[in-house]
Residue frames relative to the residue before (quaternion, step in Angstrom):
aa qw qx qy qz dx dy dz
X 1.0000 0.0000 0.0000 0.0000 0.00 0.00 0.00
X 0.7423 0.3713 -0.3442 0.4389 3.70 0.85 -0.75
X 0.4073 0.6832 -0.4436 0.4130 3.58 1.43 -0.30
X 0.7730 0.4596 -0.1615 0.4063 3.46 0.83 -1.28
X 0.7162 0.4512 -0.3243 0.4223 3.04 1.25 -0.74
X 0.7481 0.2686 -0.3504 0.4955 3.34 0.98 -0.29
X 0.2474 0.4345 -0.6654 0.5542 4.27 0.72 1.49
X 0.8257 0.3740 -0.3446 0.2442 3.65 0.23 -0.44
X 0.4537 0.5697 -0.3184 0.6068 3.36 1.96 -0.07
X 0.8038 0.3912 -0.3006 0.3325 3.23 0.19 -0.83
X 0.6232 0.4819 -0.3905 0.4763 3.35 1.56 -0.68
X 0.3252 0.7412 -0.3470 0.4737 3.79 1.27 -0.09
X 0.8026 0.2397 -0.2755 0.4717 3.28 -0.19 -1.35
X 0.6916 0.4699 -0.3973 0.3781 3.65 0.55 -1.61
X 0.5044 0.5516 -0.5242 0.4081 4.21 0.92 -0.25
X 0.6670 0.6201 -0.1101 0.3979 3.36 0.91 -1.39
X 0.6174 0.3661 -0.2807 0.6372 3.74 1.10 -0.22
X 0.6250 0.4393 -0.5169 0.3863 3.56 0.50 -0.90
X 0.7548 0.4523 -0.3722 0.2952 3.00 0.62 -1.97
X 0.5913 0.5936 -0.3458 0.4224 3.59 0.89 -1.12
X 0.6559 0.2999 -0.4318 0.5417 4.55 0.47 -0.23
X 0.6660 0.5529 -0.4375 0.2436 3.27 0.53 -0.65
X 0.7448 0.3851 -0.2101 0.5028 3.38 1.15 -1.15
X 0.6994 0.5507 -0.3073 0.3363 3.69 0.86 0.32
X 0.7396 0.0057 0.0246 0.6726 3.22 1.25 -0.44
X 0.0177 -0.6932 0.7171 -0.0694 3.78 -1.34 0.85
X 0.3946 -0.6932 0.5994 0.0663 2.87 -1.99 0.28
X 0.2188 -0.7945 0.5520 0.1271 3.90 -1.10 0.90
X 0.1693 -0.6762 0.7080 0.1128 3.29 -1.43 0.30
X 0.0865 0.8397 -0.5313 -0.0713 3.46 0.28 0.60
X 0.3757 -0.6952 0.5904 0.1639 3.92 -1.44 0.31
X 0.7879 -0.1357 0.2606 0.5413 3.63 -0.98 0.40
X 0.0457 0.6431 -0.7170 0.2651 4.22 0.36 1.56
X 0.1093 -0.7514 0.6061 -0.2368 3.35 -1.50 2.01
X 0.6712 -0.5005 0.3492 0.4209 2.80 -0.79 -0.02
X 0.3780 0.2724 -0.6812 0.5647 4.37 0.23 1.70
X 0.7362 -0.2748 0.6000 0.1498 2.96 -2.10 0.31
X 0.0675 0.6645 -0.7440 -0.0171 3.57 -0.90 0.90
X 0.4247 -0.6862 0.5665 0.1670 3.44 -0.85 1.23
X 0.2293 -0.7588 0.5949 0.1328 4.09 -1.08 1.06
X 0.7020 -0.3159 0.2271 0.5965 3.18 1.21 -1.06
X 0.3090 -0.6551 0.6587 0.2037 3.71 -1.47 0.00
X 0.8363 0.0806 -0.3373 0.4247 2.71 -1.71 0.81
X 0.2828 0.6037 -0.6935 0.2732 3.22 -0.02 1.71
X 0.1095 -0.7798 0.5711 0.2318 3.15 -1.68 0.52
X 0.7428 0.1490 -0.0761 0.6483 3.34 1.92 0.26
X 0.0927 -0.9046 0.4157 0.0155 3.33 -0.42 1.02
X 0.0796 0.8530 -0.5095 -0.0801 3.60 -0.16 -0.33
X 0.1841 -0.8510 0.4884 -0.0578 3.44 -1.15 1.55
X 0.1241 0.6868 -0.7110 -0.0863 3.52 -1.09 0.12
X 0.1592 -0.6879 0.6522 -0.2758 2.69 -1.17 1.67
X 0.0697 0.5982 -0.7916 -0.1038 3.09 -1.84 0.59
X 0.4924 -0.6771 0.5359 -0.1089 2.91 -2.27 0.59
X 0.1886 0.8975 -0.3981 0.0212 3.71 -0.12 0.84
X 0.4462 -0.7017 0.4604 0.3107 3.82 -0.25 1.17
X 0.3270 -0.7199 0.5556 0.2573 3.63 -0.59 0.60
X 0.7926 0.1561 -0.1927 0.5570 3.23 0.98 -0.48
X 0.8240 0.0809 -0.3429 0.4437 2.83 -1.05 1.80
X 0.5603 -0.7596 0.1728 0.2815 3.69 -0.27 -0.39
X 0.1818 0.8025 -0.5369 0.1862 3.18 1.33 0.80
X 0.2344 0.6692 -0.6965 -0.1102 3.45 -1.99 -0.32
X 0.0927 -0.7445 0.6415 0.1600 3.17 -1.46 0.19
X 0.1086 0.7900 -0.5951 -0.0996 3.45 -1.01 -0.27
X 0.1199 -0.7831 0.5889 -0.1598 3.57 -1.40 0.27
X 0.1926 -0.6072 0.7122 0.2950 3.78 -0.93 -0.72
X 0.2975 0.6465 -0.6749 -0.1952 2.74 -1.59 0.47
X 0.5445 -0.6232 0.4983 0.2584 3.79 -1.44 -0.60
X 0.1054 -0.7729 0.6243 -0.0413 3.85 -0.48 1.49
X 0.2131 -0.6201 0.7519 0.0685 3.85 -1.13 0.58
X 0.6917 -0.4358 0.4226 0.3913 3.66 -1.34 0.66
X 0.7933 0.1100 -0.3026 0.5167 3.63 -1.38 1.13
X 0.6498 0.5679 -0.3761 0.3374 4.03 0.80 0.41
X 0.0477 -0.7479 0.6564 0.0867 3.35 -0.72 0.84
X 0.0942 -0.7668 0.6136 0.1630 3.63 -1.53 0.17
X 0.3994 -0.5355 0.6624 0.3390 3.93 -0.92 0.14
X 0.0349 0.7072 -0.7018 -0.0789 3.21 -0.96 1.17
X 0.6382 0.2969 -0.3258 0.6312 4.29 0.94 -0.19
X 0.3982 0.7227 -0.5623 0.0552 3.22 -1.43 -0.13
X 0.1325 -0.8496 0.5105 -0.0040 3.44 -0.03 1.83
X 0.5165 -0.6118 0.2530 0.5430 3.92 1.56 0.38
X 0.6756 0.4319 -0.3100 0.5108 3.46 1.41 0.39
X 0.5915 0.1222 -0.1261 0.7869 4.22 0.94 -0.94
X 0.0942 -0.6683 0.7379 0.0030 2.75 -2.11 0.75
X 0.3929 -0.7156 0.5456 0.1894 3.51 -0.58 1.50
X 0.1907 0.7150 -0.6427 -0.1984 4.60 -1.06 -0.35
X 0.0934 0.7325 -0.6202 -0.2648 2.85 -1.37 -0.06
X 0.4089 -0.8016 0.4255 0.0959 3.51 -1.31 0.86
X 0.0205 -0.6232 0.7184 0.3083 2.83 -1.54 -0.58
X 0.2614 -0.7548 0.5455 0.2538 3.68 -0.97 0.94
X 0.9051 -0.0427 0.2164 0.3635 3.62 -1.25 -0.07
X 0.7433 0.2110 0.0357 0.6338 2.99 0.32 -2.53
X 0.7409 -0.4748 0.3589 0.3111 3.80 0.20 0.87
X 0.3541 0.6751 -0.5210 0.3839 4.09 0.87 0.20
X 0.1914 0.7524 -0.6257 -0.0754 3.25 -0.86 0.64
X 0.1401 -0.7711 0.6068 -0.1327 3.10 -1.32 1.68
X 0.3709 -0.5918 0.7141 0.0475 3.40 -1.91 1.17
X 0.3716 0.6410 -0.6477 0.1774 3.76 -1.24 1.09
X 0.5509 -0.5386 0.5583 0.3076 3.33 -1.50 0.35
X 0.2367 -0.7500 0.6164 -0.0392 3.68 -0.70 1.53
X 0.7229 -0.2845 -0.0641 0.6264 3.74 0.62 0.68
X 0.6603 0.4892 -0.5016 0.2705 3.06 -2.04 -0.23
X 0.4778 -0.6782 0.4671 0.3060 4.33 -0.84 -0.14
X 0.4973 0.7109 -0.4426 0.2269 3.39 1.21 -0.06
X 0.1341 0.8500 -0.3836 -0.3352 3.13 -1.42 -0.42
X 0.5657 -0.7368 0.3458 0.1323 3.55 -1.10 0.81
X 0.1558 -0.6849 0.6878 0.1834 3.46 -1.07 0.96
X 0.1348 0.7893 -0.5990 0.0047 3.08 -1.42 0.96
X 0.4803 -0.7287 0.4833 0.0684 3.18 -1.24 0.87
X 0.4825 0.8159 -0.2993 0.1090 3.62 -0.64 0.73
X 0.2885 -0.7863 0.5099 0.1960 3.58 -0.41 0.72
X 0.1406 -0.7604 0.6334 -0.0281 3.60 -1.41 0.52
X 0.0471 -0.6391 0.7673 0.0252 3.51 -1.53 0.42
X 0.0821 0.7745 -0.6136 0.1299 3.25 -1.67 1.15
X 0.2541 -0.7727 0.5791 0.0557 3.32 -1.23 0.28
């Protein structure tokens, strides 16, 4: 009986970590990201990213990490011609898009929020 009772704790917790990385923190692979809105997630009230960034055309990149709270946006590319953001709106959306210029950008990255 205590054999069983602790297979049932333990299967418990290890549910409880998956569920508990899964809902806390993910990773993108993005393709050619333009100028629509690529949606990271909702209901965020803080986010935090490291990320990198390649110009399809030609060869720039940048990358870094940074951190956005609801109503923040930041320029994470920006060769004085394309300009890479990602946000967080208001209602907590947080989103990656090209805010001017024609380029476009693969970009890699992983996040954790609350």
């Amino acid at each position: 009986m205590l054999s069983q009772q602790r297979a049932l704790r333990d299967e418990s917790r290890a549910r409880f970590r998956n569920d508990l990385v899964e809902s806390a923190s993910n990773w993108w692979l993005l393709e050619a990201v333009g100028g629509t809105a690529v949606t990271l997630r909702s209901g965020v009230r803080v986010i935090t990213l490291l990320y990198a960034v390649y110009a399809l055309t030609g060869t720039d990149a940048a990358g870094g990490t940074v951190t956005l709270e609801a109503g923040d946006s930041i320029n994470i590319y920006n060769d004085g011609v394309d300009v890479l953001t990602a946000a967080v709106s208001a209602g907590g959306v947080a989103t990656i898009q090209r805010t001017a210029g024609a380029d476009t950008f693969d970009v890699n990255m992983t996040g954790v929020w609350v």
